[in-house]
C-alpha positions as CSV (number, residue, x, y, z in Angstrom):
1,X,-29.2,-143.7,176.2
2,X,-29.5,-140.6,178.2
3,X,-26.6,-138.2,178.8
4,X,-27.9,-135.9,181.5
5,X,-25.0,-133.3,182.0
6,X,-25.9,-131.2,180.0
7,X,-27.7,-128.0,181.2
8,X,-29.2,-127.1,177.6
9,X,-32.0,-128.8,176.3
10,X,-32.7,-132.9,175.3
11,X,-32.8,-133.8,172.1
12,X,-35.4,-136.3,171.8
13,X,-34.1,-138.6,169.0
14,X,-37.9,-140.5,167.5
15,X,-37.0,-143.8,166.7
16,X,-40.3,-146.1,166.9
17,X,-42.1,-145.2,163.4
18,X,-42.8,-148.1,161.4
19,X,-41.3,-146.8,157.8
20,X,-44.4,-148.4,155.9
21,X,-43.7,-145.5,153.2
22,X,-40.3,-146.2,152.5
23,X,-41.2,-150.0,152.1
24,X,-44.0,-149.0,149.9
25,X,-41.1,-147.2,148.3
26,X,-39.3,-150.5,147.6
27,X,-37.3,-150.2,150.7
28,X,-35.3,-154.3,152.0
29,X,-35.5,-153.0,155.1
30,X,-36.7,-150.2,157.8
31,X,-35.7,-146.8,156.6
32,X,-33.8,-146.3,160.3
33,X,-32.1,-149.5,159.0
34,X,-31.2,-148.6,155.4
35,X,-27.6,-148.1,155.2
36,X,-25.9,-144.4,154.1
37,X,-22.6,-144.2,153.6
38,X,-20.3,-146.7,156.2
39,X,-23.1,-147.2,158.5
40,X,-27.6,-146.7,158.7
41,X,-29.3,-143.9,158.4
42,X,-30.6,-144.2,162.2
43,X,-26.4,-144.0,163.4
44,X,-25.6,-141.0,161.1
45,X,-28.4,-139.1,163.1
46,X,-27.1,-140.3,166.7
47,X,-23.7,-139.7,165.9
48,X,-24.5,-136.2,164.9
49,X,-26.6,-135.6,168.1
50,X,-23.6,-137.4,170.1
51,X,-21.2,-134.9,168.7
52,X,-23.6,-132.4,169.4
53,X,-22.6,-132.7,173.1
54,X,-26.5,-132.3,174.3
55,X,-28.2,-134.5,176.3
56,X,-29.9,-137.1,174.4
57,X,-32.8,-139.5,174.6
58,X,-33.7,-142.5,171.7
59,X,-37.3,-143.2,171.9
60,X,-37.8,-146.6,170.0
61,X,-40.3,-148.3,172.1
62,X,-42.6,-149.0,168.9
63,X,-45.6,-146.4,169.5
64,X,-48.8,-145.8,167.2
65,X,-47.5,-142.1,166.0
66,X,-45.1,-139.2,166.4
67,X,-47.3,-138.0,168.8
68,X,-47.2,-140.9,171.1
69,X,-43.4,-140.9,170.8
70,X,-43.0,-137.5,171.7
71,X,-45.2,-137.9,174.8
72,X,-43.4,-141.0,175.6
73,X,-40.1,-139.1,175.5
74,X,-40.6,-136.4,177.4
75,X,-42.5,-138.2,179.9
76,X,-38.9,-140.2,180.2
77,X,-37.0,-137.0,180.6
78,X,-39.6,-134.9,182.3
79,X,-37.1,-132.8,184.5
80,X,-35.0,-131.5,181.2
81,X,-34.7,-127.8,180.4
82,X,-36.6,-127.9,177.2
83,X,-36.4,-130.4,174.1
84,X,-35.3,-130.6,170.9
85,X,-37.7,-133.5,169.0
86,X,-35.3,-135.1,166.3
87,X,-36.8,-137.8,164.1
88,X,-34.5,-140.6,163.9
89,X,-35.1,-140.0,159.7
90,X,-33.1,-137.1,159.7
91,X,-29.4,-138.2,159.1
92,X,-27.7,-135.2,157.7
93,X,-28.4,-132.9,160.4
94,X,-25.3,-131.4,161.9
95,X,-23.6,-131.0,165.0
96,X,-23.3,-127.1,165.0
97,X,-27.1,-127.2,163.9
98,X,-28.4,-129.2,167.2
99,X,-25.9,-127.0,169.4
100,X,-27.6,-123.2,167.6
101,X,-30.6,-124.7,168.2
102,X,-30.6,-125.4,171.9
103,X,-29.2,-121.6,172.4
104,X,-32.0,-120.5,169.9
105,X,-34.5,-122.4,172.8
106,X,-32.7,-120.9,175.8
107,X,-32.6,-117.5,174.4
108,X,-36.3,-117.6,173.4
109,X,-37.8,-119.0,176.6
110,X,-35.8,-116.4,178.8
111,X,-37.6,-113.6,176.6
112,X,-40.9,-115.7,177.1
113,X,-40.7,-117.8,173.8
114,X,-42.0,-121.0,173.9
115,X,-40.9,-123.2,170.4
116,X,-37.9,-122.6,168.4
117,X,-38.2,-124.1,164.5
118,X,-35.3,-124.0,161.6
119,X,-35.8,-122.7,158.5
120,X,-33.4,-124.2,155.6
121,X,-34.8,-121.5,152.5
122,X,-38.1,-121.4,153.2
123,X,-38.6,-124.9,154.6
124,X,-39.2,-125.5,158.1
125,X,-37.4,-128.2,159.4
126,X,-36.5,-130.3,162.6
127,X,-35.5,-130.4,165.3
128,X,-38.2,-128.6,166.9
129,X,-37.5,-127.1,169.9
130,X,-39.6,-126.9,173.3
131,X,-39.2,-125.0,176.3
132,X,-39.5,-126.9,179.6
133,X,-43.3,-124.9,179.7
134,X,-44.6,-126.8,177.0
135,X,-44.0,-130.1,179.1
136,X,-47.7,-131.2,180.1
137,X,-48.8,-130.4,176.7
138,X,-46.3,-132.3,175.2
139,X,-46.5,-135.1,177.5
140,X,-50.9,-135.3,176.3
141,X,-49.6,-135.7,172.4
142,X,-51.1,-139.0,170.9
143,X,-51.4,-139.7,166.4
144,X,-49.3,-139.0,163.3
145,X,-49.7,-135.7,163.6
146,X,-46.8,-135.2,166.0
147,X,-46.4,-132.1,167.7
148,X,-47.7,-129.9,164.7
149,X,-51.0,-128.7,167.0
150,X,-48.7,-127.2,169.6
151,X,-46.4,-125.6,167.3
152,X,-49.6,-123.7,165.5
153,X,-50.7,-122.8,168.9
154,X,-47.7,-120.8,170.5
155,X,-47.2,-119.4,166.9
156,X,-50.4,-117.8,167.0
157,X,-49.9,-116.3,170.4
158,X,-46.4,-114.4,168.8
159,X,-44.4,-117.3,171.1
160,X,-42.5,-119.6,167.9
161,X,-39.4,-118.2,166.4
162,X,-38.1,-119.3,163.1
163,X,-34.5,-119.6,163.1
164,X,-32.7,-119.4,159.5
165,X,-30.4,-122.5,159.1
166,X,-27.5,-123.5,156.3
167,X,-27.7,-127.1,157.0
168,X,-30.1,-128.9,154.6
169,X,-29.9,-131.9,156.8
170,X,-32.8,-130.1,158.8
171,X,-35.5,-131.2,156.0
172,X,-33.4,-134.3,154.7
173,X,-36.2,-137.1,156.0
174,X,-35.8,-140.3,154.6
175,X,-39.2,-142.0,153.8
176,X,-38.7,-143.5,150.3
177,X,-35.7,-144.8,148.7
178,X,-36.0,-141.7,146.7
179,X,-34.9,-139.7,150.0
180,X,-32.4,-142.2,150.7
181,X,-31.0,-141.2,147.0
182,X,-30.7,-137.5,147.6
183,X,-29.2,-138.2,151.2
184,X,-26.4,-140.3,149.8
185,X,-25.8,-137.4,147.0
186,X,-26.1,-135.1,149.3
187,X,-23.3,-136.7,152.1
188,X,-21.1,-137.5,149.3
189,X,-20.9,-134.0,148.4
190,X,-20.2,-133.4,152.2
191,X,-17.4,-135.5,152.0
192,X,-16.2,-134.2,148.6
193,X,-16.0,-130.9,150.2
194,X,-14.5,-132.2,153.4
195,X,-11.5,-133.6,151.6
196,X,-10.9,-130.6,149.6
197,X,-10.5,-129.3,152.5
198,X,-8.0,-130.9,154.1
199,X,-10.0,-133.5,155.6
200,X,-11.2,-132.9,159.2
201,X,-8.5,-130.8,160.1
């Protein structure tokens, strides 16, 4: 599940949350399960990070929390120039978005940045992105509270940079079946304006 050719960044796709909100919700079925569109909500976000051409990593090893799963993750890819943590919930996150992201990561660690965060109109979204100096820290992460902690801490030393994104798939989560309702408006309007367009061409 790894492609390692790629010189940029991982993305670190989270796949090992138990969804008890979206069944609360009235979810059948694990949100990462629940279909969208022609296929689940968990294959719309790896086919996005596959088309991404990044390196990629699924953890889905069933952990307590976010954090766990990000430490689990990197752990796995521990010699990787920098992450990008994706949670498998995120299924309308594009290609180009994954790609400006990992430059966004490359250009701010070589100017001594340390986390790179999209902004979709005022609302900060995923992926996160890491530089490979972040890795111990990262690797220590345990609870729900993911990597938020690490993210407040390089911001307040001047090291996060907010990057200003077009693509709401960046804070499109799907944890009721409320979410899963906007996300299926939202791709069908994606493919609505795709085929006004001339399809993919």
């Amino acid at each position: 599940m790894l492609a390692s050719s790629s010189p940029g960044p991982v993305v670190l796709v989270l796949a090992s949350g138990r969804g008890e909100r979206f069944k609360a919700s009235g979810g059948a079925t694990h949100k990462l399960c629940a279909p969208l569109g022609s296929t689940t909500v968990l294959e719309h976000t790896l086919a996005a990070v596959r088309a991404s051409g990044l390196a990629w990593h699924v953890e889905d090893a069933g952990h307590p929390g976010m954090g766990d799963s990000i430490a689990a993750a990197v752990r796995a890819t521990a010699g990787a120039n920098g992450w990008l943590v994706l949670p498998g919930d995120l299924p309308l996150v594009l290609p180009g978005t994954l790609r400006s992201m990992a430059c966004a990561l490359q250009a701010a660690a070589a100017e001594g940045g340390a986390v790179v965060q999209p902004v979709y109109q005022g609302e900060r979204g995923h992926p996160v992105g890491f530089a490979s100096a972040c890795g111990a820290e990262l690797m220590t992460l345990t609870g729900e509270q993911g990597a938020a902690r690490i993210v407040r801490q390089y911001a307040q030393q001047g090291r996060l940079r907010q990057v200003s994104v077009e693509d709401v798939g960046t804070v499109t989560d799907v944890d009721t079946v409320q979410d899963l309702a906007r996300a299926e408006e939202i791709l069908a309007q994606r493919l609505a304006a795709s085929a006004a367009h001339g399809g993919s061409g």
